[in-house]
N, C-alpha and C positions, 0 to 999 in steps of 0.2 A: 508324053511331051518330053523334049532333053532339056537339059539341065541349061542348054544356051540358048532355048525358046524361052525357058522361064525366067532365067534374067532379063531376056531383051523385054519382057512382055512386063517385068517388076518397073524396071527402068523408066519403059513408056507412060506410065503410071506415076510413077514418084515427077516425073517431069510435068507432068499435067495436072500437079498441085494433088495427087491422089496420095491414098493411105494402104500401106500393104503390112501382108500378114506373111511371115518369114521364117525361117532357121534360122538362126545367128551360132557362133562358136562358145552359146551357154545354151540358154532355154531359146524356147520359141517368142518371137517380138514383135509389134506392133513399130511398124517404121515410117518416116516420111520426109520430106526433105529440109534438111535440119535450118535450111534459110530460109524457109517459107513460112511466116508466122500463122496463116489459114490455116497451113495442113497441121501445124502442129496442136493449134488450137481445138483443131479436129481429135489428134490426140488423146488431148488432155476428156474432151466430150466423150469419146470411145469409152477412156477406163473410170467415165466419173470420178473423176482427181483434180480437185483443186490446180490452180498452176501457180501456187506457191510451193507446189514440192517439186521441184526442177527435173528435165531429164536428162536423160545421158544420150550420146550419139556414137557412132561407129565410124570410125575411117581405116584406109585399107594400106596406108603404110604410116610410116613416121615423119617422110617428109610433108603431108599433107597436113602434120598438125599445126607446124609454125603460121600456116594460113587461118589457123580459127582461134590460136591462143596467142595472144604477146607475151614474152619471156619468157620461153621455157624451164625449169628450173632445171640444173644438170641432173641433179638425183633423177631427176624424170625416166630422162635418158638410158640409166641404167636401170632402171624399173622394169621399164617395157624391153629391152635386149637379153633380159637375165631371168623375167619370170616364169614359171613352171606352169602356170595355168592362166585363164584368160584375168587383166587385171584391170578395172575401170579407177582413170586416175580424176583426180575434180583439182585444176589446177585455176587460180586467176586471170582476170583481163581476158577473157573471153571476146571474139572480134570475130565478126563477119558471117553471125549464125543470124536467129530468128530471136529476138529479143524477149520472147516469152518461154526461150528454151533456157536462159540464162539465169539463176539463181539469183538474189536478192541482192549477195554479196560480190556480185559481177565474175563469182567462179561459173565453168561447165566441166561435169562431166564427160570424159572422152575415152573412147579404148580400141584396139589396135589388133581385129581380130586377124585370125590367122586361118579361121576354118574355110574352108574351100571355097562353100559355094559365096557366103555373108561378105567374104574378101571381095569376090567378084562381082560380086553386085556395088558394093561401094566402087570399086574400079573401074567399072562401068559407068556407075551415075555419074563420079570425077566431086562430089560432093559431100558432105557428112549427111549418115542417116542416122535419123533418130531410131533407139533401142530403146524401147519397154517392154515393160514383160507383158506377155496376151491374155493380160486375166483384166478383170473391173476390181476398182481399187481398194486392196482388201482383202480378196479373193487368194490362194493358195498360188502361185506362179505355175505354169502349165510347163510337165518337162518336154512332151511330146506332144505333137500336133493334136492325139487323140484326147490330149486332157486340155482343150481349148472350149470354152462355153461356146454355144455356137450363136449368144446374141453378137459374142466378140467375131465372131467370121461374118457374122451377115451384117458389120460393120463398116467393115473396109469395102475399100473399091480392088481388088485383088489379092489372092490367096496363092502364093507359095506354091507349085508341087514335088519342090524337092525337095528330102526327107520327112514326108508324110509318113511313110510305113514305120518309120523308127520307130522303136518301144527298148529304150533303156534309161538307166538316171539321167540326167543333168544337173547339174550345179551353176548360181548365179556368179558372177563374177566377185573378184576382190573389191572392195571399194579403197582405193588411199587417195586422202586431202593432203595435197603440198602446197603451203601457203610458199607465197614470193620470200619471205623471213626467213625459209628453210622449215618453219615446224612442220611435223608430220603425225598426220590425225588417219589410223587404223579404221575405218567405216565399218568395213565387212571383212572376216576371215575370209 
């Protein structure tokens, strides 16, 4: 299969309220379309995770974020143009996702990857996709396709096949909290 059947084929899926299973520019994720509250609810059911623990979402550029957050904070800005590795930011006033994607404190999770295929596929969809990591909650994070439980793939309504054969590290992303105040709360190295 090429790598543009398998987007088209993610695509059709996350459009039709479905749940796929993905490469992203960290580990491997459990995705879906971050305005649909069904799918995400779906989600949350997959990794046996409460939805008091909120998730994070992927979009494929920066202008696409002033559409799901009100006020971006400048620091943001330079956050995402300067950082070295992939960086999930949890910024406030969150707008125009799925309401059970959304933290308690009306923050989301959001980040801006850059990896080829994960870009393209949010580019595609034209939407935020939901990113979590492919394990049940609890579970070790899966760095490659081959360390995924396979309750978790016979989960989803589509499976990925691009970079299946990988086998090297991956690393979760940064996590930084920018409150609207300016404070800033370090999540994750």
């Amino acid at each position: 299969m090429t790598r543009e059947e398998d987007i088209r084929q993610a695509v059709a899926t996350l459009r039709k309220g479905g749940v796929i299973l993905y490469p992203t520019d960290t580990i491997w994720g459990i995705g879906c379309d971050a305005t649909n509250p069904d799918a995400v609810q779906r989600v949350y059911e997959i990794k046996h995770r409460t939805n008091s623990k909120a998730l994070i979402c992927l979009i494929d550029s920066d202008v696409r974020l002033q559409r799901y957050v009100r006020n971006v904070p400048d620091v943001a800005w330079d956050l995402m143009e300067y950082a070295t590795r992939p960086t999930t930011l949890i910024l406030d006033h969150a707008v125009n996702v799925a309401p059970n994607l959304v933290a308690d404190d009306g923050s989301l999770g959001i980040r801006i990857t850059r990896e080829p295929f994960s870009k393209e596929l949010c580019y595609r969809f034209q939407k935020p996709l939901v990113s979590t990591s492919a394990n049940i909650s609890g579970e070790p994070a899966p760095q490659n396709y081959a360390d995924i439980a396979e309750e978790v793939k016979q989960a989803v309504d589509y499976v990925c096949w691009s970079r299946r054969q990988e086998h090297k590290p991956h690393d979760p992303s940064c996590i930084i909290k920018l409150k609207e105040n300016g404070e800033v709360t370090i999540i994750r190295k």
